[in-house]
C-alpha positions as CSV (number, residue, x, y, z in Angstrom):
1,X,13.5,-15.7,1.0
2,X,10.7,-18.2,2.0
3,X,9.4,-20.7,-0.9
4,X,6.4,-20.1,-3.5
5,X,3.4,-20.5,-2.0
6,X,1.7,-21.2,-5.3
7,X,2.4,-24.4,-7.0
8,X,0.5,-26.0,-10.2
9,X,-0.3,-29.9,-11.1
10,X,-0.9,-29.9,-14.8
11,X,-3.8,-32.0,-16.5
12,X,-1.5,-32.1,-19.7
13,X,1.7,-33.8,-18.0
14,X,2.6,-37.1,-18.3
15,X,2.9,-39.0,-15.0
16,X,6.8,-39.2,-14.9
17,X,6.7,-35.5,-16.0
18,X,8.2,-33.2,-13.1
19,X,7.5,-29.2,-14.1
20,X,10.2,-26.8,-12.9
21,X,7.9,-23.5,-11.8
22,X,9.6,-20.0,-11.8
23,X,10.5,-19.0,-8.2
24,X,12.4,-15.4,-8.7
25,X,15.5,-15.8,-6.4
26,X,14.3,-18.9,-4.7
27,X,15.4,-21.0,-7.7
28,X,13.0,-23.7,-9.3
29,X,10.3,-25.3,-7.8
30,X,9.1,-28.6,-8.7
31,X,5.7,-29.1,-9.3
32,X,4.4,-32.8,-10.0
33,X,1.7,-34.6,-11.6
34,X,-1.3,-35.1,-10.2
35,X,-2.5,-38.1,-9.9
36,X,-6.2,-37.4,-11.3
37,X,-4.9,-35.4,-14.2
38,X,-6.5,-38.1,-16.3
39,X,-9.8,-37.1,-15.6
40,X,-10.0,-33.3,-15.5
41,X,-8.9,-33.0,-12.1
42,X,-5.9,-30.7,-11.3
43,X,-4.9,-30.2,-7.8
44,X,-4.1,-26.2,-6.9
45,X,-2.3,-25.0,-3.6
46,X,-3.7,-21.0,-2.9
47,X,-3.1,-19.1,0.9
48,X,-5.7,-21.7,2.6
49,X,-4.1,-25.1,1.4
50,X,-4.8,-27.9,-1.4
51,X,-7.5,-27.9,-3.4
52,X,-8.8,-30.4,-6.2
53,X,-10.3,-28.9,-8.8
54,X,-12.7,-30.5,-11.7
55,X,-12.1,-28.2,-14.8
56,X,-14.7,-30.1,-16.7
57,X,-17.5,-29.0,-14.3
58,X,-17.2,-25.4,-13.3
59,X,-20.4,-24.2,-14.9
60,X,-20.6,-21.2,-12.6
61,X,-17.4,-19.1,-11.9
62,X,-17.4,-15.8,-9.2
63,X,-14.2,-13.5,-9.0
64,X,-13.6,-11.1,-7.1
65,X,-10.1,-9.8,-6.9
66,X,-9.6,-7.1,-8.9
67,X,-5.9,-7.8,-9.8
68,X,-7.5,-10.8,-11.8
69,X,-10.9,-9.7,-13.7
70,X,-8.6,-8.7,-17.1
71,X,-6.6,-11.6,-16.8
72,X,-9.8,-13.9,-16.5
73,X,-11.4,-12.2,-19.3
74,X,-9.2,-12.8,-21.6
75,X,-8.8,-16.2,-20.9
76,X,-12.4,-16.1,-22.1
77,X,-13.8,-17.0,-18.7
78,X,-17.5,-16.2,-18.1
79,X,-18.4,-14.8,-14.7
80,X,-21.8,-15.7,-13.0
81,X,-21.3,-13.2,-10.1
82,X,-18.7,-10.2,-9.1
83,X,-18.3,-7.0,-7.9
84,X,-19.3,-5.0,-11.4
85,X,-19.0,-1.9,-9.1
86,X,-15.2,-2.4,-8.9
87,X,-14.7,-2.3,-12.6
88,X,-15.3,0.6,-15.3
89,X,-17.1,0.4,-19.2
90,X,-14.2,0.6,-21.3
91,X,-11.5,-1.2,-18.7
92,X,-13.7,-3.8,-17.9
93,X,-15.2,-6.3,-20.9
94,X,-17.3,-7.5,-17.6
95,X,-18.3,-4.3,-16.1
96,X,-21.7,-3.8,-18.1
97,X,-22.7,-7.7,-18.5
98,X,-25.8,-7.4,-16.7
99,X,-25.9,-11.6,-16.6
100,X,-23.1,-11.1,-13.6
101,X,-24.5,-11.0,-10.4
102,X,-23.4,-7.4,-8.9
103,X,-22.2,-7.9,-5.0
104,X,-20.9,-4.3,-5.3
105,X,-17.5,-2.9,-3.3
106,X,-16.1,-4.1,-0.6
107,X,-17.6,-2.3,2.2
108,X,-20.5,-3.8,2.8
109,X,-21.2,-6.5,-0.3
110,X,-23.8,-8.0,-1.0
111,X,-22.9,-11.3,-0.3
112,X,-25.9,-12.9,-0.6
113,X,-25.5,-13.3,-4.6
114,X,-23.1,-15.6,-3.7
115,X,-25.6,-18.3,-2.7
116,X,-28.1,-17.3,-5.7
117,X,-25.1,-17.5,-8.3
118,X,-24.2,-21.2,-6.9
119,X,-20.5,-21.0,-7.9
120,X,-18.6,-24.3,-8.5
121,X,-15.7,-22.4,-8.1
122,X,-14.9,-18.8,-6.4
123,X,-11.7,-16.7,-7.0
124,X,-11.3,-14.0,-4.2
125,X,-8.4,-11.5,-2.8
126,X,-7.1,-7.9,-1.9
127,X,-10.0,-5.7,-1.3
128,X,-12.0,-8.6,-1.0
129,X,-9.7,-10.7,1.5
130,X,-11.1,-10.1,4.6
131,X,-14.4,-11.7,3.7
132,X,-12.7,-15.3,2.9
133,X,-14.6,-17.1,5.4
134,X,-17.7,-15.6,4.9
135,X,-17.9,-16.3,1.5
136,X,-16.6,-19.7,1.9
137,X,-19.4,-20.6,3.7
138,X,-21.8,-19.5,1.2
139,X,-20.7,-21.7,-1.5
140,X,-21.7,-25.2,-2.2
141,X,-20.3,-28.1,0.1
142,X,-18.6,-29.5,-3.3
143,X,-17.1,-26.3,-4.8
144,X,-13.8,-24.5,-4.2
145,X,-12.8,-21.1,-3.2
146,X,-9.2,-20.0,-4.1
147,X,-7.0,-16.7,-2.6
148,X,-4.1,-16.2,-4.2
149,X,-2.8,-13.1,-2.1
150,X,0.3,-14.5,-0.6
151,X,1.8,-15.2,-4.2
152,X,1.3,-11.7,-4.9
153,X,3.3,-10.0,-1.9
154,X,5.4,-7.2,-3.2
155,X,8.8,-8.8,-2.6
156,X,8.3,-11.1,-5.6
157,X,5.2,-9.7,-7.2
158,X,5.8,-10.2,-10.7
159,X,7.0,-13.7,-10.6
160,X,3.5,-14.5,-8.2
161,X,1.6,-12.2,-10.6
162,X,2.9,-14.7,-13.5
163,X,2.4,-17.9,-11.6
164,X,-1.3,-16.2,-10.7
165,X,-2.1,-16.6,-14.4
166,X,-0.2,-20.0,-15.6
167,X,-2.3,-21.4,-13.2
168,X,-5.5,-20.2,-14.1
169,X,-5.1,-20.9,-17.8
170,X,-5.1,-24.1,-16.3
171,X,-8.1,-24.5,-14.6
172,X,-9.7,-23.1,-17.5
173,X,-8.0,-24.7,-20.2
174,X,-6.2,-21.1,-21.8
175,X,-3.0,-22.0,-21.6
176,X,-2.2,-20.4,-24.5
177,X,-3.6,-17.0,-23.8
178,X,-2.1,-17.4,-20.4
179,X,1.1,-17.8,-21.8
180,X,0.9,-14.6,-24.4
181,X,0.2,-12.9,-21.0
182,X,2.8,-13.8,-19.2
183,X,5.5,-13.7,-22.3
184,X,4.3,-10.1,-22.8
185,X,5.1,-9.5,-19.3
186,X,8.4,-11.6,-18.9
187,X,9.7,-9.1,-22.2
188,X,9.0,-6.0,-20.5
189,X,10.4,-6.8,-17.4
190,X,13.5,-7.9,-19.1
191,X,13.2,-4.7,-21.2
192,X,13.8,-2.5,-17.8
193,X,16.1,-4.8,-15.7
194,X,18.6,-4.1,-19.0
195,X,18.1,-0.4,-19.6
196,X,18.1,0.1,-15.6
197,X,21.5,1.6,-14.9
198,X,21.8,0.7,-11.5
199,X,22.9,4.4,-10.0
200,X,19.8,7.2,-11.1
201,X,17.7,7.8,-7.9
202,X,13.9,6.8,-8.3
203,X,10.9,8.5,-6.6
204,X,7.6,6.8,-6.1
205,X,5.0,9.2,-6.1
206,X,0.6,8.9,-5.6
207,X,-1.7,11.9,-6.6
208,X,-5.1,11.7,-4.9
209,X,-7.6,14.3,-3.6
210,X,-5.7,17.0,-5.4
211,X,-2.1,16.2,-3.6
212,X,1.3,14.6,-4.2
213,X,2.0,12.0,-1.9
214,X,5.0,9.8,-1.0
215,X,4.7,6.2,-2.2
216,X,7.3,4.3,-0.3
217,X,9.9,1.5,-1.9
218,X,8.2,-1.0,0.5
219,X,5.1,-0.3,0.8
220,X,3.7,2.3,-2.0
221,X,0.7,1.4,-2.8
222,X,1.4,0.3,-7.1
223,X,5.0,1.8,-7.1
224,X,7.0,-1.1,-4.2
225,X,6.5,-4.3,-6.7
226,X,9.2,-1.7,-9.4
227,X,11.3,-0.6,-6.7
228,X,11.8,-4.5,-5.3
229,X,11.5,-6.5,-8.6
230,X,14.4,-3.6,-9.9
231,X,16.1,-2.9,-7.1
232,X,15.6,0.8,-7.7
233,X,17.7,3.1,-5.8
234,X,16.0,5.3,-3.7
235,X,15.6,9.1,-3.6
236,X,14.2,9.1,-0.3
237,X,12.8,6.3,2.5
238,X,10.8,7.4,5.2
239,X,10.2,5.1,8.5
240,X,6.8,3.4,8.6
241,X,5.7,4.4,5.0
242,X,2.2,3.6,4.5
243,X,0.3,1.0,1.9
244,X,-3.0,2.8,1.5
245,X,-4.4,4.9,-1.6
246,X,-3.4,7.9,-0.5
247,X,0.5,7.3,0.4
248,X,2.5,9.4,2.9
249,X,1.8,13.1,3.3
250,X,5.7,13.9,3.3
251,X,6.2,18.2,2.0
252,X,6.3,18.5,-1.5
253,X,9.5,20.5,-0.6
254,X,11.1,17.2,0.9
255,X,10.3,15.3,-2.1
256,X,11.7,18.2,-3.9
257,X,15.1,18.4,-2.1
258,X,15.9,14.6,-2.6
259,X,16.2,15.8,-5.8
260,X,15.5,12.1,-7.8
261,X,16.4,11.2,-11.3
262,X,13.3,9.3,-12.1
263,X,9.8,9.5,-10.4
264,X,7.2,7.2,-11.2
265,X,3.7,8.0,-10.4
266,X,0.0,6.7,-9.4
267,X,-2.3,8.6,-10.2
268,X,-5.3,7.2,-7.6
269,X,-7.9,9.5,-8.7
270,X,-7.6,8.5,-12.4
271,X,-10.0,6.0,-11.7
272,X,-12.8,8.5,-11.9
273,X,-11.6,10.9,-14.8
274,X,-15.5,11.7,-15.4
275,X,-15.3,13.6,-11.7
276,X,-15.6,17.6,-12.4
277,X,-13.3,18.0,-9.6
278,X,-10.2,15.7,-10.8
279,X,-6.8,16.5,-11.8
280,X,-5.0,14.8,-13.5
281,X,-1.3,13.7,-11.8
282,X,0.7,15.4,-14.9
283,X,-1.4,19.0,-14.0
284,X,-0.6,18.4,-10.5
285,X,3.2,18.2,-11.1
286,X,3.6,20.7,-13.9
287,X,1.6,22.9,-11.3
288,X,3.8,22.3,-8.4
289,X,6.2,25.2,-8.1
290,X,9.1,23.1,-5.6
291,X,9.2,20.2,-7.9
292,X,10.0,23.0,-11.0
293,X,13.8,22.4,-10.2
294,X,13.8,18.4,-9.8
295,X,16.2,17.1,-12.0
296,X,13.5,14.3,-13.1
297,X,11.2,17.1,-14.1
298,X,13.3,19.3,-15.8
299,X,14.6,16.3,-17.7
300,X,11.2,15.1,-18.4
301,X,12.1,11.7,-17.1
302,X,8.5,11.0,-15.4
303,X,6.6,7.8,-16.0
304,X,2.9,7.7,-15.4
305,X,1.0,4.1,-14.4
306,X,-2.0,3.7,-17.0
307,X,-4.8,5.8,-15.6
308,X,-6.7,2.7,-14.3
309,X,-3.9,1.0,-12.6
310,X,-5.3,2.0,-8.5
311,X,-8.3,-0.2,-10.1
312,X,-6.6,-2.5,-11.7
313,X,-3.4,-3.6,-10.5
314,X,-2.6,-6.6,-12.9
315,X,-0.7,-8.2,-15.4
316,X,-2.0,-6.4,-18.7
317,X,-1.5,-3.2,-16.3
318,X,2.0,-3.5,-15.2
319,X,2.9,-5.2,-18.3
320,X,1.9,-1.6,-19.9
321,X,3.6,0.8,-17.6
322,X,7.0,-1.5,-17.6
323,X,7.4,-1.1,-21.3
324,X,6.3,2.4,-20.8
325,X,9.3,2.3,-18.1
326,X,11.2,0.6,-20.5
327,X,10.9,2.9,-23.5
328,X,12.1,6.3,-20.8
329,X,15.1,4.1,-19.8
330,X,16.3,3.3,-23.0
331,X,15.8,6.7,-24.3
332,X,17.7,8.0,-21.6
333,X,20.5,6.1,-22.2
């Protein structure tokens, strides 16, 4: 496995100090003082390189990858300008603060607000990725953009997804709350990894537009990070399984026949329960009539991600469905 891409340089280190950063199956990764910590300045290494970053002067903050708005609000960061139209009233503490500067969703932003917002320091990723160089050209000459999407690949999500935060309670001096984050989610995960029994057959499964679709080991879109981070035994892998928010349009019938233990779901259309049309993933699968004979249905062993996870994606969201996980497992046992 290649290296962590993501390393920190602490302003609260002392110069001789040399901080061992988690690394999953890579082993420990030193991470050393930097040099400026005196004065404020801690130096951050994202996709694009090294950056140096002045925590005492970022007066105006943008953010735009979703995996990240919960974790930045409760480190009790205040956003100048975001895509509000990405987040939901009553999931999002940011999504009705009309002081943010709206860009709206990722097809065609508004990018604009960028330059009117006058960030000293830009967070972006996932939906909002491809835009990188755009954006980074709309900032000020002195301020910093940062993409953290590399330390968030599914083969070692949950260690990037906890590196992810350390760092930013970092720049923004939460350390603390970062760490309750991360603790919370450290638990969980060691929660499943011991209740786990190595043997029961898992499927990954995504509900959107009305249908039950395939979400691959590897690439299933919310469901891959579990199956990697666990090593989950598969019910059934399919060549070329697909990443997007609708998952694979494999028969109901085949799902059915591989017969799993477990099946975790996304429901992608839970983002939108206020739509007349929706249904929810549980109707869906109580209403399939091939699934009736699963084992993991008739046993009741399903577990649902929180309704906003397709939205979501982050820490306090996976930290969630992993205890949820957790609490199936044990009761299982």
């Amino acid at each position: 496995m290649r290296p962590r891409p993501l390393r920190l340089f602490s302003v609260a280190a002392i110069a001789t100090l040399t901080l061992a950063a988690c690394a999953g199956d890579d082993g420990a990764e030193a991470a050393s003082t930097d040099e400026n910590s005196d004065n404020g300045t801690v130096t951050i290494e994202d996709d694009h390189g090294s950056h140096e970053i002045n925590t005492d002067e970022l007066d105006s903050v943008g953010a735009f990858d979703n995996r990240l708005f919960r974790t930045l609000e409760d480190l009790g960061v205040e956003l100048t300008v975001a895509p509000r139209a990405l987040m939901r009233e009553g999931v999002h503490g940011y999504a009705d603060d009309e002081d943010i500067l709206d860009t709206g969703i990722h097809r065609e932003p508004n990018l604009e607000l960028i330059v009117a917002a006058e960030p000293d320091l830009v967070i972006t990723g996932q939906r909002y990725m491809e835009y990188y160089d755009e954006m980074a050209s709309l900032i000020p000459e002195d301020s910093t953009i940062l993409q953290f999407d590399e330390a968030l690949e599914t083969d070692d999500f949950f260690t990037g997804l906890a590196d992810v935060t350390t760092t930013l309670g970092t720049i923004f001096d939460a350390e603390t709350e970062a760490e309750e984050l991360t603790g919370a989610l450290k638990d969980a995960t060691d929660r499943v990894e011991a209740a786990y029994d190595g043997d029961s057959t898992v499927m990954g499964l995504v509900t959107s537009g009305g249908d039950i679709n395939y979400a691959g080991p590897q690439s299933g879109r919310g469901v891959s990070p579990v199956f990697q981070e666990f090593d989950l035994i598969p019910a059934l892998e399919v060549e070329d399984e697909s990443s997007d928010h609708e998952g694979d349009g494999i028969s109901v019938e085949a799902i059915a026949d591989s017969d799993p233990d477990w099946i975790i779901v996304l429901d992608r259309d839970g983002m939108n329960p206020e739509d007349p049309e929706y249904t929810t993933a549980q109707e869906l699968i109580a209403e399939s009539p091939a699934l009736q004979q699963v084992s993991a249905v008739q046993e009741g062993q399903i577990v649902y991600m929180p309704q906003h996870m397709y939205l979501t994606e982050d820490i306090q969201a996976y930290t969630e469905f992993l205890n949820d996980f957790a609490d199936a497992l044990e009761s299982a046992q």
